[in-house]
N, C-alpha and C positions, 0 to 999 in steps of 0.2 A: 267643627263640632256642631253636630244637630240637637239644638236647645230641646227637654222635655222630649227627648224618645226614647228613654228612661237605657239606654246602651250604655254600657262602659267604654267612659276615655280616657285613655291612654294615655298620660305626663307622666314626663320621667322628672324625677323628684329629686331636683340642684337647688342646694345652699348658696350657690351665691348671691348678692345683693343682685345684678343686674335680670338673674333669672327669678329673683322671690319680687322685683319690681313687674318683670312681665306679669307673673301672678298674680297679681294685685290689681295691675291692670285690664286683665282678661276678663277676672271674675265680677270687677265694677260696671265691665263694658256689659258683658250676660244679662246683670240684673237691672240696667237700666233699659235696656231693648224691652225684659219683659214687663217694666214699668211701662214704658211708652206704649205697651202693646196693651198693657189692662186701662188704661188711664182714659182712654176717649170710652170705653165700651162703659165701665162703672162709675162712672163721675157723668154722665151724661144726664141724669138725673137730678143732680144738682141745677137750679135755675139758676143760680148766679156765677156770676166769672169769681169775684171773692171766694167763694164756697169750694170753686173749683180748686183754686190756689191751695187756700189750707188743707184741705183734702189728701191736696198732693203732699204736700209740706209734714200731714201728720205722720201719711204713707213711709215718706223717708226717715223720720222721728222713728218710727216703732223699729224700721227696720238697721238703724245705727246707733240710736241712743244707747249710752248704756246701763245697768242697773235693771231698775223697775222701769216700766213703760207708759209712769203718768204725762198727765201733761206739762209739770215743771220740768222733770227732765229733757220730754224731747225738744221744748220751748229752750234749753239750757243748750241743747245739741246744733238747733238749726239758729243760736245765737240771734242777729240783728235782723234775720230776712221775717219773724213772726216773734207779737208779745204773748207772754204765757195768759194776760187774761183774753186777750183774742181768742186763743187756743181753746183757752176752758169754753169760753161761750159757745164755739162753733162745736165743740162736742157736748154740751151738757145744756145748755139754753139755746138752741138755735130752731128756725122753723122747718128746717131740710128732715126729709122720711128716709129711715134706713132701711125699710122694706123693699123699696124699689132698687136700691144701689145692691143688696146682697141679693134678690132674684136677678139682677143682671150679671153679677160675679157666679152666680151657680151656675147662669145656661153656660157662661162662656167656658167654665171648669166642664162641664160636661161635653163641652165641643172638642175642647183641646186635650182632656183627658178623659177618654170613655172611661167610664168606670165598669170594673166586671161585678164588684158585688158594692152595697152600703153598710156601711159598719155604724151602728148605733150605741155610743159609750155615753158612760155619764163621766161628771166629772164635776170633782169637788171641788168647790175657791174658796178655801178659811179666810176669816176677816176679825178684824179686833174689835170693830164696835158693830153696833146693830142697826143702823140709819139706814145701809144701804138696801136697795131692792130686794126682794126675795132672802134676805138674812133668814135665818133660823138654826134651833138647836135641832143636831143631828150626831148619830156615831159615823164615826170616818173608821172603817175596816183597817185601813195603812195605817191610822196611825193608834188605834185599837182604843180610843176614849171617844166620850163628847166633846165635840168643837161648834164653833160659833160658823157657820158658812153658808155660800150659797150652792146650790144643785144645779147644774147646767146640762142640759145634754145637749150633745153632740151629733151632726149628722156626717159623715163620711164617705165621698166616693175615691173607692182603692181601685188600683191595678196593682199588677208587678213592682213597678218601681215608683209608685206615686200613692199621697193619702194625704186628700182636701178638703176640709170643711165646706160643707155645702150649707149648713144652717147651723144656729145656737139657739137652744132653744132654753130659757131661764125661767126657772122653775119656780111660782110665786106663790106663799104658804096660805094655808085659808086664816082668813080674816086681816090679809094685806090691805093696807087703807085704797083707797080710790084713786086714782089716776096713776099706782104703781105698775097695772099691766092692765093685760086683755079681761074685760069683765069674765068672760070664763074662770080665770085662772084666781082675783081680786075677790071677786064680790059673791061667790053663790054660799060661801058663809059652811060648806061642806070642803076638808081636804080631798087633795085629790094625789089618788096612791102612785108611787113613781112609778107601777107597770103602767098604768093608766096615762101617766105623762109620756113615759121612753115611745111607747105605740103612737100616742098621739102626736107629740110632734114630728115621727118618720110621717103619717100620713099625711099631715099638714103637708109637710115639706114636698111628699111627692106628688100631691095635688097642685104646688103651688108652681113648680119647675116641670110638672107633667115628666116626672123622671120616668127613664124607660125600665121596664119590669128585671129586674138581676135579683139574687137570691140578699137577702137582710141579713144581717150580723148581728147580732147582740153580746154584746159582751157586758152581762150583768150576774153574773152568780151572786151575787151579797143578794135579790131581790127574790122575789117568787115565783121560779121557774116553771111551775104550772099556769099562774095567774097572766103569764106572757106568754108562753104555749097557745094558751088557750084565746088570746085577744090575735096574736099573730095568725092564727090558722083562718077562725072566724073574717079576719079580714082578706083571707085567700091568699097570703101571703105567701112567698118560699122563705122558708126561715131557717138559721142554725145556729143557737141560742146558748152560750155558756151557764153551766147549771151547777148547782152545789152539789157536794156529795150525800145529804140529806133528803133530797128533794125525793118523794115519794110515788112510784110507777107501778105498773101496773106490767109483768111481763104479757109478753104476747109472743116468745119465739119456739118454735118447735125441737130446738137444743137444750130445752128448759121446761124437762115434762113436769106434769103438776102443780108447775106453779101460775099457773093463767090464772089463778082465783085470788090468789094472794100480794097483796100491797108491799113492795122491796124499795129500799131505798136505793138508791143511782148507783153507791159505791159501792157497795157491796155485789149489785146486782151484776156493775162491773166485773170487778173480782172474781166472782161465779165464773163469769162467762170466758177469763182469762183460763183461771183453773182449768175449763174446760178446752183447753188449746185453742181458743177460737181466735188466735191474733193472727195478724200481718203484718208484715214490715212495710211501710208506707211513706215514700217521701211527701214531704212536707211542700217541699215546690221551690224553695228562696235556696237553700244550700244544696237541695236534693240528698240530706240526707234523711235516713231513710228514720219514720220513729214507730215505736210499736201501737196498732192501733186495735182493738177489739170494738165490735159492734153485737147490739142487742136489740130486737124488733122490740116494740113497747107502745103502750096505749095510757094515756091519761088516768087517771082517778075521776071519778065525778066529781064533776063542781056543783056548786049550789044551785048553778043559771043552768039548767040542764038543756035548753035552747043554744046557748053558748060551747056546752058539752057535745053536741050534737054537730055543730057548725064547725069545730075545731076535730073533730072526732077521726078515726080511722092510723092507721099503723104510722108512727113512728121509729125513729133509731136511732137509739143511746148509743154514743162513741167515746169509748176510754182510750185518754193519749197517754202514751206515760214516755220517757225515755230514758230510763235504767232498769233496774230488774227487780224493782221492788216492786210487790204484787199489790200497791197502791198506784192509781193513775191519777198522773199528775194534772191532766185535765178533764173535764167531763161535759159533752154539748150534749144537745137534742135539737134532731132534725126533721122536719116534716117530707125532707127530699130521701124517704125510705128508700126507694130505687137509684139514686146516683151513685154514680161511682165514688170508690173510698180515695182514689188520689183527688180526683174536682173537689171532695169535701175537704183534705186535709189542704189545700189550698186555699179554699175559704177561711178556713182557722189560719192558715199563712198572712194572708191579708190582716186578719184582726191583729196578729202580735204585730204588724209594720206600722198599725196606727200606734198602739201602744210605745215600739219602740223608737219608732221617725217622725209620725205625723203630731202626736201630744207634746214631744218636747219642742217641734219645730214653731208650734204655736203658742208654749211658753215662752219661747225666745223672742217673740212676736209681741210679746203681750196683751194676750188672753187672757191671763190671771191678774192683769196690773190696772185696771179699773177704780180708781181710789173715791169717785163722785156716788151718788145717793139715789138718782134717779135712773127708772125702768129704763123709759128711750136716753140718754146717756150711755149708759151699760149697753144697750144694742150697738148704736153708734161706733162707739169702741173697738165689738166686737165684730162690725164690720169693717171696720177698716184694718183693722189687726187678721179677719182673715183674705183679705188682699194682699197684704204682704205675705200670707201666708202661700197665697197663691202665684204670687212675684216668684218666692224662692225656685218653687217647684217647676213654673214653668222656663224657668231658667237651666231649668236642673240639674242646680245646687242647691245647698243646702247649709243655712247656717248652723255653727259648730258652738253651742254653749257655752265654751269653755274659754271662748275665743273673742271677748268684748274690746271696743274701740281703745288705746291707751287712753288711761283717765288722764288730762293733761296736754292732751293734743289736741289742737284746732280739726273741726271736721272740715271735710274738703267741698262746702259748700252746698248745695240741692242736690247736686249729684250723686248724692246716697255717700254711705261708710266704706270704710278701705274695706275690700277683700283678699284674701288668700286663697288659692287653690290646693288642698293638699291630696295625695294618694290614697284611695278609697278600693273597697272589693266592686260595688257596684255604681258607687257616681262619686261627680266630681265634686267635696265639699264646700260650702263657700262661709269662709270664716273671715268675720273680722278680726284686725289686729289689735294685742291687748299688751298690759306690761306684766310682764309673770314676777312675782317676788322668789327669788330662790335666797341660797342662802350666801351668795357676795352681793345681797339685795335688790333692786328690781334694776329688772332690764327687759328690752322692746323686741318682742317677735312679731 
């Protein structure tokens, strides 16, 4: 099997004990090669050999503990070999910089998985109290009220069969106190609007990894698809931006006489443009099945920064995705690449649902969201080491299975990471730990 070249392999899929122990055994051996392979490259920054140790020690914690992903748990996981307040200190008080350990996890994610485009998602972390970093009151769309959380965005480099966190970028409110982040973000006593934030920490990030130029993702419809149109193009970007069906345009296409003067909203403008037979059947890229796609040449509205206007300025193309026959489309982008072809674009949009559907839970599983400490660098910390494993999985390529936690009850098998399974997949091999399922002659160990 060739680890990370994202192929489908082959296992034929036996029940019995001595063939589900090979499995276990396979999928342990996978992911500690690609431990041993990320471990000299990202821990090299750490100065001390201690630092180095727990590092390793958290790595195997996130990626077998089970539950939430604080530090009592995996301190409870990797038992007698690390004390839980060791643990806390070396994530929440200690003097080691996470900035160096995640620009060395990005080059080497970009070496070992090119990325074809970046997918830029935000991403909500609810929290019950308000101590921690970047807390604030916000509406969460999922879950349709105000909640107490932090904003994270996310940087992503996808291909075909991969989607890895290349940076975290944690959103910190105006009039956060002092030493909770980068005075940019703490101290100028002005908020600063998530289009403003999602743009800025892609640019950050591709400054900092000198990432090579692939078209940007955005997958933000709740935010202001103009106010990101327009920062995206400005910064010369290639972009292809998920957009509400609200969002107000400007046609600009010659199948659309008359109305060049007149301001149409996305969905409708859509709709229009379906009405008028302008679709194609379009695969998507991952199933190859095909979905229905219409396109609309389109231009901006004026913004107030009319220099801004001007810099983002010139034809873009509304793309309505639907996949049934209702004359509403179930998705809506906007893209500055008016001339690419509609399958490279509906590929692009392919990538962005594999973060959604592989890459955000794989880093839930990981624990991304399980951060339970109060401080800025903390919460990075965390967050780098929880996307190393993240990157462990992937470049393993396996993938751990949520559903699939270690038996609560059973001894782990020492540093050498958590049991795995291998089960039958359409395009990779999964990698699940084994858990106790409660049915109903009560629990038993798969």
């Amino acid at each position: 099997m060739t680890l990370g070249s994202g192929e489908s392999d082959r296992i034929d899929v036996l029940d019995g004990p001595a063939d589900r122990s090979a499995r276990v055994a396979a999928g342990r051996v996978a992911l500690d090669r690609s431990v041993a392979e990320l471990s000299p490259t990202v821990f090299t920054s750490l100065p001390r050999a201690d630092q180095r140790r727990k590092a390793l020690m958290y790595l195997r914690g996130l990626l077998g503990a089970t539950g939430r992903k604080s530090v009592r748990n995996i301190a409870a996981f990797l038992g007698d070999q690390v004390n839980d307040q060791g643990l806390h200190h070396f994530i929440n008080d200690s003097t080691w910089e996470w900035a160096p350990m995640r620009a060395a996890l990005g080059r080497h994610v970009l070496r070992r998985l090119p990325p074809r485009a970046y997918v830029v998602r935000p991403l909500l972390i609810p929290k019950s109290g308000t101590q921690s970093a970047g807390v604030t009151r916000m509406f969460s769309w999922e879950r349709g009220q105000a909640v107490t959380a932090q904003q994270v965005t996310g940087i992503w480099g996808t291909a075909a069969g991969t989607a890895s966190p290349l940076n975290w970028h944690l959103h910190l409110p105006s009039g956060a106190p002092p030493g909770t982040g980068p005075a940019t973000d703490a101290g100028s006593g002005e908020p600063t609007a998530a289009e403003e934030a999602m743009v800025g920490a892609f640019l950050q990030t591709a400054t900092a990894l000198a990432l090579p130029r692939r078209p940007v993702v955005l997958c933000a419809e709740h935010l202001d698809g103009i106010e990101l149109a327009a920062r995206l193009g400005a910064a010369g970007l290639p972009y292809l931006t998920k957009i509400a069906g609200d969002t107000w345009l400007l046609p600009h296409d010659t199948s659309l006489p008359g109305w060049g003067a007149s301001l149409l909203q996305s969905g409708p403008l859509a709709r229009m443009a379906r009405a008028g037979r302008r679709v194609a059947l379009v695969p998507s890229g991952a199933s190859g099945t095909p979905e229905l796609v219409v396109t609309v040449r389109v231009r901006l509205p004026a913004l107030r920064d009319t220099a801004e206007r001007a810099a983002a300025g010139g034809d873009l193309l509304l793309i309505g995705v639907s996949r049934g026959r209702s004359p509403w489309c179930d998705e809506l982008w906007l893209t500055n690449m008016a001339h690419a072809d509609q399958v490279a674009l509906m590929q692009l949009v392919e990538l962005s649902r594999r973060v959604e559907r592989h890459g955000v839970p794989l880093a839930e599983q990981v624990g991304i969201r399980d951060f339970v400490g109060r401080s800025y660098a903390g919460w990075n910390r965390h967050a780098t080491l929880a996307s190393v494993a993240h990157a462990a999985a992937e470049l393993a390529g396996l993938r751990p299975d949520v559903d699939l936690p270690v038996a609560p009850g059973r001894p782990p098998r020492g540093p050498a990471g958590p049991r795995f399974t291998r089960t039958r997949c359409p395009a990779k091999v999964a990698l699940s730990p084994t858990r106790a399922v409660a049915g109903r002659g009560g629990a038993r160990a798969v």
